[in-house]
N, C-alpha and C positions, 0 to 999 in steps of 0.2 A: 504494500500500500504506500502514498504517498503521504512526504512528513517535510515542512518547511524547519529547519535548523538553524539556528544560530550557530559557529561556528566559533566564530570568538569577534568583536565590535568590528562594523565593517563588512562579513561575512555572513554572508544568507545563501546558503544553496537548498532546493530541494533533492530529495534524496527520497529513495526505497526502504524501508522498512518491513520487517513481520506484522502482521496482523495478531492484534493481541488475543490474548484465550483466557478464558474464567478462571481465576484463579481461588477465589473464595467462592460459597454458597451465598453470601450474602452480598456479590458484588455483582455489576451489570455490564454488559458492553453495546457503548454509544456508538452509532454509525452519524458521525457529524454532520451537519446540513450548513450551520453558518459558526465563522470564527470572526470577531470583533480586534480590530487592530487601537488599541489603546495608547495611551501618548508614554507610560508604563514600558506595552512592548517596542513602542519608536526608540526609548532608552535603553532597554536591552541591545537594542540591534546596534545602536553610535556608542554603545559603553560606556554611559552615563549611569545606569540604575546600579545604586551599591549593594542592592539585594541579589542580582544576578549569578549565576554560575553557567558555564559554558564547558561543552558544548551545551546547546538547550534548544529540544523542542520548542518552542514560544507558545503561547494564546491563552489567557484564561478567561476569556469571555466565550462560552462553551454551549451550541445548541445543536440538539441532533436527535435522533431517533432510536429505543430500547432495540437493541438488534439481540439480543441475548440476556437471560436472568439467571442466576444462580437459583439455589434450590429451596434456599432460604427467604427469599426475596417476595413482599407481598404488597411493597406502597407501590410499585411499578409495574408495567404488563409489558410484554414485546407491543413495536407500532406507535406507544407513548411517546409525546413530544416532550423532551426535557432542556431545561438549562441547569450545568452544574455546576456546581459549589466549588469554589476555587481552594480554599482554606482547607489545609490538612491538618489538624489538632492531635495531643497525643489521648486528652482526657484526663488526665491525672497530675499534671504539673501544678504548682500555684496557682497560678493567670486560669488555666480549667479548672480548678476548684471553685475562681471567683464567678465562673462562667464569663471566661474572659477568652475563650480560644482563639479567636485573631489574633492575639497576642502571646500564644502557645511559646513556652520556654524551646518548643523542639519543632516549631513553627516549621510547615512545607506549604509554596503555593506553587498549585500545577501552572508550568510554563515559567515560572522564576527559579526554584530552585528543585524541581521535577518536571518531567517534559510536560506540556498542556496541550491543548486546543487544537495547533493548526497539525493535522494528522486523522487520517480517515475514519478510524476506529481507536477508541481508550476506555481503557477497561478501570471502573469506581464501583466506591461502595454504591450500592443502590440509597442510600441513606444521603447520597451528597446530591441527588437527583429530584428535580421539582419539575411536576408538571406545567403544562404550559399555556395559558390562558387562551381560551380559541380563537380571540377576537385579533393577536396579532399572527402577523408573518416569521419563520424561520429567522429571517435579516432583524426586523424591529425588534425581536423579543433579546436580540443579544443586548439590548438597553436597558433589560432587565436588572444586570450587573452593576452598571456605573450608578443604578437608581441606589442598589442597595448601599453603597459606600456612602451617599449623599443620605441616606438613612440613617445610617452608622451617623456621620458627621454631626447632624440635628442633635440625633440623642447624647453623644458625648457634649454638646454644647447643653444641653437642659433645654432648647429651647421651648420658651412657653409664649401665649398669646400676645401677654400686654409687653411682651421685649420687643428693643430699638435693635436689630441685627444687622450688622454691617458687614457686607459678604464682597471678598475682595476679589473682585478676576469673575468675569462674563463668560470664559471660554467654554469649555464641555461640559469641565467638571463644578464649575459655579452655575452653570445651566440646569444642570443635573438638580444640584442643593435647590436651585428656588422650585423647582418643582415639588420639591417636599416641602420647606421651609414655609412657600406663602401658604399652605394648609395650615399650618401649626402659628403662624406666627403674623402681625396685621402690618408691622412695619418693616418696610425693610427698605435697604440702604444700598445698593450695588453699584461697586466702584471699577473701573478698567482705563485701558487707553483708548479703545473702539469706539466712537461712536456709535455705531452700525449693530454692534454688540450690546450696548446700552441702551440703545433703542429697543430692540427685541426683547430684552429684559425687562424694559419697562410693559411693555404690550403686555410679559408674562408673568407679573402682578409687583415689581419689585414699586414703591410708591415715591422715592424717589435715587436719581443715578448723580455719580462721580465721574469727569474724564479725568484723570488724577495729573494727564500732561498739562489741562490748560489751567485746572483748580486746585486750593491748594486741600486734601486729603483729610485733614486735624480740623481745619476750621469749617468747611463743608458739615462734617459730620456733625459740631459740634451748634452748629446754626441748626440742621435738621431737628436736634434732638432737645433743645432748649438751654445748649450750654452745657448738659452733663457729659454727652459722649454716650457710645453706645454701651446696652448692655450685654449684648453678646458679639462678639466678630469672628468670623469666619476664614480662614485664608483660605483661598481656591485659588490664588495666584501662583503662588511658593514661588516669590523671587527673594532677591539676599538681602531685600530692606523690608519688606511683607512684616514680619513679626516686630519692628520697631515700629513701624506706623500704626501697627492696632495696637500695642502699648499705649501708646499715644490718642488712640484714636475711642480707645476704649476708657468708659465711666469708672469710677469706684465699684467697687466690689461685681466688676465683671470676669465674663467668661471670654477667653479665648481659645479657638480651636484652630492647631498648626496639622497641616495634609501633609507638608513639605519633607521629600525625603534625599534633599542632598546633604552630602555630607559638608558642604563648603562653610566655613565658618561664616556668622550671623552677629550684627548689635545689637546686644541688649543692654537694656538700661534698669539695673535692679531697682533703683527708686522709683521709676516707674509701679514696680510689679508690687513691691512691699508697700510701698505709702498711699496705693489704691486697692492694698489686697484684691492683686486679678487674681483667677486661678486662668493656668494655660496649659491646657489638656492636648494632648496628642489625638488622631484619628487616623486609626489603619487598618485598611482591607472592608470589612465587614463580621460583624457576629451573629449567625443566622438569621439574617433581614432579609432571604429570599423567599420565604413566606410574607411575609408583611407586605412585601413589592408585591407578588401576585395578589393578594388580599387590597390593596389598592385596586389594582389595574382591573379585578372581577366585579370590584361595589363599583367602578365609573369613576372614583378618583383620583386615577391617571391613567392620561394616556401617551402612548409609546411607538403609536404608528405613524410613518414617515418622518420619522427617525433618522435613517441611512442615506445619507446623500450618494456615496457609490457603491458598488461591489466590485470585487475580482476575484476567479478563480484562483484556490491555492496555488494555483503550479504557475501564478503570475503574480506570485505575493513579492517581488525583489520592485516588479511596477508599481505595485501598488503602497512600498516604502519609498521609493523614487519621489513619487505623486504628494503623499507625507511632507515631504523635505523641500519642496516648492510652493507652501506655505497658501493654495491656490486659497482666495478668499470662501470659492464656493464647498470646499469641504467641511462636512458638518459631521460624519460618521463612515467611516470606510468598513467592510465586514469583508471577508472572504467568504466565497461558497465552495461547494464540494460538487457542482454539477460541471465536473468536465471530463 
């Protein structure tokens, strides 16, 4: 079968592989339909992401079809449409006691640091496996994923109603956030350098926008919100001044939540963080939010289709990182498919 590899930054070849076989009673084998290219795997491939190991299958945005169950297996049928669980937990570390497994002491995620996604057939527990809401397509439902991380995000922020939330960066993955966020939350604050992006935002409930190039970021926010500053901020930018300006940009005794995972050192300003008691929480991956996202998208509130601005078949994924890297404005979601 075919399998898109990382090879080491740089290097993307596809390649032949075995077709995998059941190895547990309680595990299933996925015949893939769509692989979601994430800005994640764009770092993998240029050797930026410090989570990575190589060589590496890529993809953990995962949809496809039950081709095989083990003997044990009873929440899944062959024919069932699933998206799966990227997050490999062991169960028993501290962080899983807390029910904290995205943050597993012995942490695996398929296609970072075990192969994932983009490959014909992968063989999981049936248990990482979630069916698939009828109303979307193979391609949209891979959005399922980036939902639930913006899921994850919300909750480690606490957000609640009457919060002032100031969510930094329009792009995917702050697209993603206010999709959750204006459910939970009446105000919000969304800051970027796009225009075009801010606009959109605005259309998709944010009440009001930042260009952070022409305005200045701290007084903006602090005009919105009557002078105190927000009470929860969001980074969905992760650039290397991101966490100073919501320091800055954030109230007394607020929350801050960092997505951000380069390693390149960062300013902080402790008197900031001590003389306003923020607290500044981390947000990584997801902790089984892939029920929650379908349980949205089945009640009507949210939806996820027309989603994918392109496709390309796997065995044209080196184009479709090409395409990536040429920053085209009209890309909004790339997926690969498996019909070639």
């Amino acid at each position: 079968m075919k399998a898109v590899r990382i090879v080491k930054p740089e290097q993307l070849e596809i390649i032949d592989v075995e077709k995998p076989v059941l190895t547990d009673d309680n595990n299933v084998i996925v015949k893939m339909t769509a692989a979601g290219i994430c800005g994640s795997d764009v770092g993998i491939y240029h050797g930026t992401n410090a989570a990575a190991t190589y060589p590496r299958i890529i993809g953990h945005e995962m949809v496809g079809i039950i081709a095989e169950v083990g003997n044990n297996v009873t929440n899944v049928k062959i024919g069932d449409r699933v998206i799966v669980n990227q997050v490999i937990s062991c169960g028993h570390c501290y962080p899983c006691s807390k029910n904290r497994g995205n943050v597993c002491d012995n942490l695996a995620v398929r296609g970072v640091h075990t192969d994932g996604g983009y490959q014909e057939y992968i063989n999981v527990p049936a248990t990482d496996c979630y069916i698939l809401p009828d109303s979307l397509s193979d391609a949209d439902a891979i959005m399922i994923e980036p939902t639930t991380i913006a899921i994850q995000s919300c909750s480690r922020a606490g957000l609640e109603k009457d919060d002032m939330l100031l969510l930094y960066g329009a792009g995917a993955l702050g697209s993603s956030i206010l999709r959750i966020a204006r459910q939970m939350c009446d105000n919000i604050i969304i800051a970027d350098i796009m225009d075009d992006k801010l606009e959109e935002a605005k259309k998709n409930g944010a009440k009001y926008t930042i260009n952070v190039l022409k305005e200045d970021l701290v007084e903006k926010v602090k005009e919105y919100t009557g002078g105190r500053g927000a009470t929860v901020s969001i980074d969905a930018a992760c650039v290397k001044d991101s966490l100073m300006l919501l320091l800055n940009a954030t109230g007394n005794a607020g929350r801050i939540v960092t997505m951000g995972f380069s390693t390149s050192s960062t300013e902080v300003n402790q008197f900031l963080i001590t003389s306003k008691e923020l607290e500044i929480r981390g947000s990584r991956l997801q902790n089984k939010m892939f029920g929650k996202a379908i349980e949205m998208i089945n009640d009507g509130k949210l939806d996820l289709n027309g989603s994918v601005s392109h496709t390309f078949p796997l065995t044209k994924a080196q184009e479709a990182f090409d395409f990536i890297d040429t920053r085209d404005p009209s890309i909004r979601k790339i997926v690969l498919t498996f019909d070639f």
